[in-house]
PyMOL Python script that loads the backbone (N, CA, C, O; Angstrom):
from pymol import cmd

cmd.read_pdbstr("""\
ATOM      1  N   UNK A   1      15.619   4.825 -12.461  1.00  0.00           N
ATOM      2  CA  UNK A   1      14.921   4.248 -11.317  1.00  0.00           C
ATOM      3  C   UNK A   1      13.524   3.821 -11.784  1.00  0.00           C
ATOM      4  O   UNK A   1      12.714   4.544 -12.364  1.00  0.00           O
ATOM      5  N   UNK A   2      13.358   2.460 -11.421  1.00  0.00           N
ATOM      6  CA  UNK A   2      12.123   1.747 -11.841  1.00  0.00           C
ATOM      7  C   UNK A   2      10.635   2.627 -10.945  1.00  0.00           C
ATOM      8  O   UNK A   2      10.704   3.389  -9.981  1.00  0.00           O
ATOM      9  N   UNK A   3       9.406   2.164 -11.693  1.00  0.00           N
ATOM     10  CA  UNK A   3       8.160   3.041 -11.205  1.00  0.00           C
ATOM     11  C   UNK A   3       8.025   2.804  -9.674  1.00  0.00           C
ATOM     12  O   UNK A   3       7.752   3.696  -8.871  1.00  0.00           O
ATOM     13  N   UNK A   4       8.289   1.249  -9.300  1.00  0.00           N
ATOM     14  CA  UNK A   4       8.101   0.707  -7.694  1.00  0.00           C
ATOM     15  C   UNK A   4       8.844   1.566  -6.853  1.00  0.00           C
ATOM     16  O   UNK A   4       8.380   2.079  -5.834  1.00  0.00           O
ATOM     17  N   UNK A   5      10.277   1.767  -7.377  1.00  0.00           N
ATOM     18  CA  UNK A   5      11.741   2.196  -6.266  1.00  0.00           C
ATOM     19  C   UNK A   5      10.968   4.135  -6.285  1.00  0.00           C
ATOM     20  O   UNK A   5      11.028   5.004  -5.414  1.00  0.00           O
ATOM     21  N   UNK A   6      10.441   4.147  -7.414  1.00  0.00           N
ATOM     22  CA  UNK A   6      10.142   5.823  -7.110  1.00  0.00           C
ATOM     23  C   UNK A   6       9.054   6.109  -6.341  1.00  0.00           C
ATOM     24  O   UNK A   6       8.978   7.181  -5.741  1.00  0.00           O
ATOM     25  N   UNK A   7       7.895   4.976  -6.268  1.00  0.00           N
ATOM     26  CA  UNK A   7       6.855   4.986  -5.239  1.00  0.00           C
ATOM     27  C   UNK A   7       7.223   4.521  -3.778  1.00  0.00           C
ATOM     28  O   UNK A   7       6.486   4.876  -2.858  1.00  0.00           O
ATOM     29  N   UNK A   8       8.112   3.896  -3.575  1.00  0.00           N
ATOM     30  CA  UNK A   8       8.337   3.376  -2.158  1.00  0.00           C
ATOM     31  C   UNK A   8       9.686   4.891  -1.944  1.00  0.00           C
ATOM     32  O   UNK A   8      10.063   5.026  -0.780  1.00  0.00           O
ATOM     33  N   UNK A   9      10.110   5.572  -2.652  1.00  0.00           N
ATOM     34  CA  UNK A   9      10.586   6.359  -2.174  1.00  0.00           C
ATOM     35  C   UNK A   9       9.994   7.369  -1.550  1.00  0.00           C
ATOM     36  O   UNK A   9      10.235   7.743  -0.402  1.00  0.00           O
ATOM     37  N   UNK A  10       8.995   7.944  -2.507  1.00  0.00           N
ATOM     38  CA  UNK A  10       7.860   8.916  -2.168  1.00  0.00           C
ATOM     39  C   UNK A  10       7.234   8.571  -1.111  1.00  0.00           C
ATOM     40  O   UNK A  10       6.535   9.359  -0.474  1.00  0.00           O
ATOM     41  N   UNK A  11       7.478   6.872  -0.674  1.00  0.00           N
ATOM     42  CA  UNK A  11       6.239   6.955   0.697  1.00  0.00           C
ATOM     43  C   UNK A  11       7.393   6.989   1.777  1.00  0.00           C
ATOM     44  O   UNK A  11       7.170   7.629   2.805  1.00  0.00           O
ATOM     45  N   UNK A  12       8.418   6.449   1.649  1.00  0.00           N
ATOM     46  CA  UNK A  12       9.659   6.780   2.893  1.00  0.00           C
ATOM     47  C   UNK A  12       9.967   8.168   3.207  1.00  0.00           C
ATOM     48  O   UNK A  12      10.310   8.507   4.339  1.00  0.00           O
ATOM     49  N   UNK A  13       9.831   9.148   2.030  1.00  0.00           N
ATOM     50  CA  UNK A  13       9.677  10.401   2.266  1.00  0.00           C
ATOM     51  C   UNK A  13       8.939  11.339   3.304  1.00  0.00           C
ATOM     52  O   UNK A  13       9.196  12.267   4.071  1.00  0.00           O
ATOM     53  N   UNK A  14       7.589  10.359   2.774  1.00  0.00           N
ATOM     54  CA  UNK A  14       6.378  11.372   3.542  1.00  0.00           C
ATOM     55  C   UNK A  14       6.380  12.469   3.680  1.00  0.00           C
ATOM     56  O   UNK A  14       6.568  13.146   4.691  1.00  0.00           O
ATOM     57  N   UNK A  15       6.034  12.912   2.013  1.00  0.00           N
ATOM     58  CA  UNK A  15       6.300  14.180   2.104  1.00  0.00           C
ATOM     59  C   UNK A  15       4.589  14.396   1.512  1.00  0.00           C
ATOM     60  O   UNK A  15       3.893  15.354   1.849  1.00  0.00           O
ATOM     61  N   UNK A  16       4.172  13.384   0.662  1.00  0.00           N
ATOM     62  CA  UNK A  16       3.320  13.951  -0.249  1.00  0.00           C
ATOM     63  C   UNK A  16       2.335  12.471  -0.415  1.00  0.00           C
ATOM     64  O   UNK A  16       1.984  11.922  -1.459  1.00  0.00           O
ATOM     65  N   UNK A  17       1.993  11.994   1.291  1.00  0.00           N
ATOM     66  CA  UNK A  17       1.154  11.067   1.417  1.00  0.00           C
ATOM     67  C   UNK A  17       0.099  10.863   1.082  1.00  0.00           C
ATOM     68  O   UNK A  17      -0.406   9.741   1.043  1.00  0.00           O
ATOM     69  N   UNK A  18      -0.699  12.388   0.629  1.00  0.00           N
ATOM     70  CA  UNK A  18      -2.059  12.263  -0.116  1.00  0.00           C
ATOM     71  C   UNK A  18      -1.996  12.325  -1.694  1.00  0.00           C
ATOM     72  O   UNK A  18      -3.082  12.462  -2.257  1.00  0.00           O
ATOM     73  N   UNK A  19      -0.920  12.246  -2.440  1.00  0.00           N
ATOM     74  CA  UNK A  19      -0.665  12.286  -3.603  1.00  0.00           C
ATOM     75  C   UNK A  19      -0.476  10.957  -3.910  1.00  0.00           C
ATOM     76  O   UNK A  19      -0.756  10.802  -5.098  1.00  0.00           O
ATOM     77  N   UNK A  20      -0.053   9.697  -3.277  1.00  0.00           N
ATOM     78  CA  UNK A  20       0.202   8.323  -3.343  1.00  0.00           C
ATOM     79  C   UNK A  20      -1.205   7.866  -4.058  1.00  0.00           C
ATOM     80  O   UNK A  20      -2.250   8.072  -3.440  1.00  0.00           O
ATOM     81  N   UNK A  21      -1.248   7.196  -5.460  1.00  0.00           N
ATOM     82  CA  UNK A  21      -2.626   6.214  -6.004  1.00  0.00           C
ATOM     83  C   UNK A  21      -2.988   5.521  -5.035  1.00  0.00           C
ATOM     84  O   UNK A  21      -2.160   5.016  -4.276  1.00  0.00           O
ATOM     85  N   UNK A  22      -4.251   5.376  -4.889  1.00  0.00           N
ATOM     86  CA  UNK A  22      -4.490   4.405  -4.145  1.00  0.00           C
ATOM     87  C   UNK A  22      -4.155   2.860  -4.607  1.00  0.00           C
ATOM     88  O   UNK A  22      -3.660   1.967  -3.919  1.00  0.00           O
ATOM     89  N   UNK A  23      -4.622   2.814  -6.129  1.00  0.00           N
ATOM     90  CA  UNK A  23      -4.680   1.509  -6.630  1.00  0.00           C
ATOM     91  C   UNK A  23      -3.094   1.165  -6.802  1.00  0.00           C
ATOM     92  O   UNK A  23      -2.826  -0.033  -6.904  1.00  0.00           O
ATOM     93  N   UNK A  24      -2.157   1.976  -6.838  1.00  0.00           N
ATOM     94  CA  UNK A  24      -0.766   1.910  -6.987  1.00  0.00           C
ATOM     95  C   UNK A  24       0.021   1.619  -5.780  1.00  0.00           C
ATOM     96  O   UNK A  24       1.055   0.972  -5.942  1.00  0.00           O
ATOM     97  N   UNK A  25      -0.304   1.992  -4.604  1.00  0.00           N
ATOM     98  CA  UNK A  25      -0.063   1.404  -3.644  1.00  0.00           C
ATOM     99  C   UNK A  25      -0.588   0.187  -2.874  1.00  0.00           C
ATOM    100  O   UNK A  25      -0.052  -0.163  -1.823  1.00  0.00           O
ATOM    101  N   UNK A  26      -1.628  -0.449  -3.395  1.00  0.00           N
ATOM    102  CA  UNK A  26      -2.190  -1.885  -3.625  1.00  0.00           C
ATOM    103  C   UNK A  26      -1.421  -2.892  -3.844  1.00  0.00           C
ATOM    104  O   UNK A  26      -1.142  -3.964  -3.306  1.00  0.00           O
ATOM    105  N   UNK A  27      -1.034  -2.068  -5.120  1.00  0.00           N
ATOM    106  CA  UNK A  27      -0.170  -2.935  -5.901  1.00  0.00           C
ATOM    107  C   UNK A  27       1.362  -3.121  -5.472  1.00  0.00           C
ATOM    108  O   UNK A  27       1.993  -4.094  -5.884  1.00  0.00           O
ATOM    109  N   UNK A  28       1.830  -2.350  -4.798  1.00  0.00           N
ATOM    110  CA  UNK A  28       2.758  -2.055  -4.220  1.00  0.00           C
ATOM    111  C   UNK A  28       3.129  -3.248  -3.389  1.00  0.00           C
ATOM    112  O   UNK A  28       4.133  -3.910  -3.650  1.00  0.00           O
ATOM    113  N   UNK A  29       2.345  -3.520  -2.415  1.00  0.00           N
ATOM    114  CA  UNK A  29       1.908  -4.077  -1.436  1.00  0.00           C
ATOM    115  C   UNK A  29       2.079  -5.651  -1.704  1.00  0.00           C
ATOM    116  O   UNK A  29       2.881  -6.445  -1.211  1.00  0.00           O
ATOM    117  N   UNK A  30       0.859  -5.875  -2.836  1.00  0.00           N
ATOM    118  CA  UNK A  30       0.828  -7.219  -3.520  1.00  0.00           C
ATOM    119  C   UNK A  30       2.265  -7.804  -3.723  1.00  0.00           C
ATOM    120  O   UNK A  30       2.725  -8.861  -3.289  1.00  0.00           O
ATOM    121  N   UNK A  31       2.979  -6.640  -4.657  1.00  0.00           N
ATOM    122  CA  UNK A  31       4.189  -6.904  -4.945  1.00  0.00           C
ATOM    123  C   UNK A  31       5.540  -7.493  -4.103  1.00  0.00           C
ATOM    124  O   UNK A  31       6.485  -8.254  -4.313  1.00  0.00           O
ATOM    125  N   UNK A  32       5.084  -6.756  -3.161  1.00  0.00           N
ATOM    126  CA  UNK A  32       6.242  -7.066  -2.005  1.00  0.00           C
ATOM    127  C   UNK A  32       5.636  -8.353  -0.868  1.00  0.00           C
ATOM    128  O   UNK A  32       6.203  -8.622   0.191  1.00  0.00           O
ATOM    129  N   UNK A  33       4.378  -9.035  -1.374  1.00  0.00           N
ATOM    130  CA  UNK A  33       4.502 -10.195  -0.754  1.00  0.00           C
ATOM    131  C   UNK A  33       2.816 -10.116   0.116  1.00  0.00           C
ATOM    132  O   UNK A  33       2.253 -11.199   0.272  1.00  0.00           O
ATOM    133  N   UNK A  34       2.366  -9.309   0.444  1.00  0.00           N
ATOM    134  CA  UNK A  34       1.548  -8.919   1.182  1.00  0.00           C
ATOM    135  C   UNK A  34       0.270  -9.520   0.635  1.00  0.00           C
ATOM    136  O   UNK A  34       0.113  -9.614  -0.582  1.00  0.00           O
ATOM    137  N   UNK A  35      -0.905 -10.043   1.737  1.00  0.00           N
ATOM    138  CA  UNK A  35      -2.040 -10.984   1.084  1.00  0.00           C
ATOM    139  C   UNK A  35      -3.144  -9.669   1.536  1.00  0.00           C
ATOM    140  O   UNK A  35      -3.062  -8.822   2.425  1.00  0.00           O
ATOM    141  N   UNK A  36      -4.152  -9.929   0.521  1.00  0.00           N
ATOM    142  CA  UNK A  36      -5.030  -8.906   0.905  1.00  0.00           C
ATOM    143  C   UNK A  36      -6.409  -9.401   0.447  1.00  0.00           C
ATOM    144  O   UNK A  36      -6.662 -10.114  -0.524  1.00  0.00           O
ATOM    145  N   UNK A  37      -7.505  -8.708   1.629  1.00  0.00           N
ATOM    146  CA  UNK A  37      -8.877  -9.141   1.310  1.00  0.00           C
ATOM    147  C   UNK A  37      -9.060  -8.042   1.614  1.00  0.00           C
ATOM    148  O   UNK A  37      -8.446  -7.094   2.104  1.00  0.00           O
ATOM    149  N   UNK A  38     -10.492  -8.414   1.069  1.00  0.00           N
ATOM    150  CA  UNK A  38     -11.395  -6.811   0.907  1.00  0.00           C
ATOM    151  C   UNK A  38     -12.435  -7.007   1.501  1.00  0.00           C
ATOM    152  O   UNK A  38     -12.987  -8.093   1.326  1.00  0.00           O
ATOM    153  N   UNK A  39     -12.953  -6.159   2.266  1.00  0.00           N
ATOM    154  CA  UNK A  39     -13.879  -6.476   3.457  1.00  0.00           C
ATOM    155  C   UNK A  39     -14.770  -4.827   3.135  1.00  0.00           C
ATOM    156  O   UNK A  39     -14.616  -4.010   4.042  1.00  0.00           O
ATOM    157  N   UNK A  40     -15.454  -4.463   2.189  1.00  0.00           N
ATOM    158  CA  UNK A  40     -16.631  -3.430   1.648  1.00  0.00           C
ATOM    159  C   UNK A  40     -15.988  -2.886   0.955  1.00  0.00           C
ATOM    160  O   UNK A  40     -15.861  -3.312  -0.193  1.00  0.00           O
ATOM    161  N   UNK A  41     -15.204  -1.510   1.457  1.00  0.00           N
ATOM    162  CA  UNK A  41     -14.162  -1.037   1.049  1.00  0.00           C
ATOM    163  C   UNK A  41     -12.836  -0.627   1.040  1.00  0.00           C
ATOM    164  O   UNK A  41     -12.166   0.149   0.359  1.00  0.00           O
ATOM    165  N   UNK A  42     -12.554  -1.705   2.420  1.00  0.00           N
ATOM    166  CA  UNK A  42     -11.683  -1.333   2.924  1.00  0.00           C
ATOM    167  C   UNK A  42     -10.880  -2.857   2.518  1.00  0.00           C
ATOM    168  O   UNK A  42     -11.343  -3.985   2.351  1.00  0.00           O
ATOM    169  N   UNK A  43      -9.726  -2.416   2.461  1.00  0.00           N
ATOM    170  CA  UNK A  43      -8.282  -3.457   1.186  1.00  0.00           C
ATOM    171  C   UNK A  43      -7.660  -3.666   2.666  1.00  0.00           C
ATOM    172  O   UNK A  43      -7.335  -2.577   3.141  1.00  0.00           O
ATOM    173  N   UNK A  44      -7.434  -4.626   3.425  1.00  0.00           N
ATOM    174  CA  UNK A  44      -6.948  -5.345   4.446  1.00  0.00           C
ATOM    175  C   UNK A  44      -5.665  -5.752   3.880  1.00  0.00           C
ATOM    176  O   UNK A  44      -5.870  -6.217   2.759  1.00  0.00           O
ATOM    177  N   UNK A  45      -4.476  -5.770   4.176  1.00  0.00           N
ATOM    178  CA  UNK A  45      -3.144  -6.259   3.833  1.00  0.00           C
ATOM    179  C   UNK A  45      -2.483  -7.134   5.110  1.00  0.00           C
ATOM    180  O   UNK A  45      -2.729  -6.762   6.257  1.00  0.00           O
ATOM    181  N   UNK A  46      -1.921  -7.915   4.948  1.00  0.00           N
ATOM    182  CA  UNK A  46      -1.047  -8.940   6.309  1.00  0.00           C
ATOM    183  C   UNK A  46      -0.006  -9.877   5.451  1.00  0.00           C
ATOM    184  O   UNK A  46      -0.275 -10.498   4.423  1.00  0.00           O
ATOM    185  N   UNK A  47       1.167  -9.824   6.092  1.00  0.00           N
ATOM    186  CA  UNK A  47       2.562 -10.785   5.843  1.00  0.00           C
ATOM    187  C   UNK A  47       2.664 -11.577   6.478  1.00  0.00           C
ATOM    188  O   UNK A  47       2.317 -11.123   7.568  1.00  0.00           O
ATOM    189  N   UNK A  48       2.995 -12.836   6.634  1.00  0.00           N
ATOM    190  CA  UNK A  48       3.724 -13.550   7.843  1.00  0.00           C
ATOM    191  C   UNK A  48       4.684 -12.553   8.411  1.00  0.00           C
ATOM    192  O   UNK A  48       5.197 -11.674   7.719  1.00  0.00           O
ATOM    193  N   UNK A  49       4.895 -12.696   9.579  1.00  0.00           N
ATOM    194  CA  UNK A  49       5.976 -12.323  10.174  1.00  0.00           C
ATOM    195  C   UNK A  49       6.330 -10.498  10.380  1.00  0.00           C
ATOM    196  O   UNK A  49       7.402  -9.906  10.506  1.00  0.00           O
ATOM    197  N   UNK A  50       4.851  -9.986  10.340  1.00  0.00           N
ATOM    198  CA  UNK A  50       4.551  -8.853  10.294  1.00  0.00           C
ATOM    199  C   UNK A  50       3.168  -8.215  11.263  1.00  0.00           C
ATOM    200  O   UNK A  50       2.104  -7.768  10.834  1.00  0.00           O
ATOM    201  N   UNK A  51       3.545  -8.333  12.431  1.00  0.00           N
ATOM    202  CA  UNK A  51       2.807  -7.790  13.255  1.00  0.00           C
ATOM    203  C   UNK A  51       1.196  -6.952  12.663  1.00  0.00           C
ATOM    204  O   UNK A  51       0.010  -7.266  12.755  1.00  0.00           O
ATOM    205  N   UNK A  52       1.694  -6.163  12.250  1.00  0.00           N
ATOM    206  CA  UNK A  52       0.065  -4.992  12.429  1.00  0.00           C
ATOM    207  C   UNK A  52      -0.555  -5.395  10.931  1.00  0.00           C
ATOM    208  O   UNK A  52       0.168  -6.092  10.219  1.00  0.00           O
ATOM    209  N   UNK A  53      -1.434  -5.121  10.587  1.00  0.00           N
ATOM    210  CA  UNK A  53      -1.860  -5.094   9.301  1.00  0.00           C
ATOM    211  C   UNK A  53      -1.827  -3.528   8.917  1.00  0.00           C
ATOM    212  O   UNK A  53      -1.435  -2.528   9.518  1.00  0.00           O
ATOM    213  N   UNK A  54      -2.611  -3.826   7.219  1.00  0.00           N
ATOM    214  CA  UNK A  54      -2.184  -2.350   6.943  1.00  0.00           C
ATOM    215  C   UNK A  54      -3.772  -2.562   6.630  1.00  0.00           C
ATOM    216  O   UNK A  54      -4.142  -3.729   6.506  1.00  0.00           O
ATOM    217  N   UNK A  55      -4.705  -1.555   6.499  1.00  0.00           N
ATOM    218  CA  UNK A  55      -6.278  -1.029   6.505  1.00  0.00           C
ATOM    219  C   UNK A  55      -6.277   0.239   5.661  1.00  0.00           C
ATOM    220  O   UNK A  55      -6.054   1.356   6.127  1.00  0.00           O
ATOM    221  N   UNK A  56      -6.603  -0.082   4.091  1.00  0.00           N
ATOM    222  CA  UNK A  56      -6.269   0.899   3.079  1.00  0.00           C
ATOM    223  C   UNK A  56      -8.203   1.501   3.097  1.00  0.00           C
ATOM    224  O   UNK A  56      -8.936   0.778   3.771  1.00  0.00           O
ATOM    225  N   UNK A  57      -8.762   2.512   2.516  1.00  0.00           N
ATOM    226  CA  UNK A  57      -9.487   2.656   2.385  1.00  0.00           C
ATOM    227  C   UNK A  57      -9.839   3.577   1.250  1.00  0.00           C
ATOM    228  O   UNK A  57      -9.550   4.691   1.686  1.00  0.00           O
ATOM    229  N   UNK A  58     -10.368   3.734  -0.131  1.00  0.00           N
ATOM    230  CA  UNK A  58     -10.030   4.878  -0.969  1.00  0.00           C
ATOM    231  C   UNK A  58     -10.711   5.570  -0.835  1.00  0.00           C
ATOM    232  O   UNK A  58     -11.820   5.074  -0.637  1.00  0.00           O
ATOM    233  N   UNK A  59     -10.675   7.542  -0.817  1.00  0.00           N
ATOM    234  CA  UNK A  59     -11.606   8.321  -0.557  1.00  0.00           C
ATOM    235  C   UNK A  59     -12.563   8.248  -1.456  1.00  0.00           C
ATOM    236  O   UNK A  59     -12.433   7.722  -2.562  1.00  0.00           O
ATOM    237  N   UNK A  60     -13.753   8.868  -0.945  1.00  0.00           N
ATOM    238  CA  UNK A  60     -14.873   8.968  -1.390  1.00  0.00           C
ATOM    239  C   UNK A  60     -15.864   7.777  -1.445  1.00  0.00           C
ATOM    240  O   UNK A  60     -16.994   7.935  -1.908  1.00  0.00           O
TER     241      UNK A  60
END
""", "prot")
cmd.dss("prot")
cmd.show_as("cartoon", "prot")
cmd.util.cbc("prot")
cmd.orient("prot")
């Protein structure tokens, strides 16, 4: 199982949501189509045809 299919598993899981990279789930994101701007520190994500956005923010 490729690195992507084992990270989108781990997040369908939700088992271990604070263990997810931040920068790895970015990328995640990118990957699957998703446009993103960055607005300070916060990583804004939106699809066509996808209602809500996603509002990433990394701790600290």
């Amino acid at each position: 199982m490729g690195k992507w299919n084992k990270l989108i598993e781990k997040i369908l899981l939700g088992d271990s949501d604070a263990n997810i990279d931040f920068d790895d789930l970015c990328h995640l994101l990118r990957r699957l189509g998703f446009s993103e701007r960055i607005s300070g520190s916060h990583h804004i994500f939106s699809q066509r045809g996808v209602e809500q956005i996603i509002n990433l923010q990394p701790r600290g």
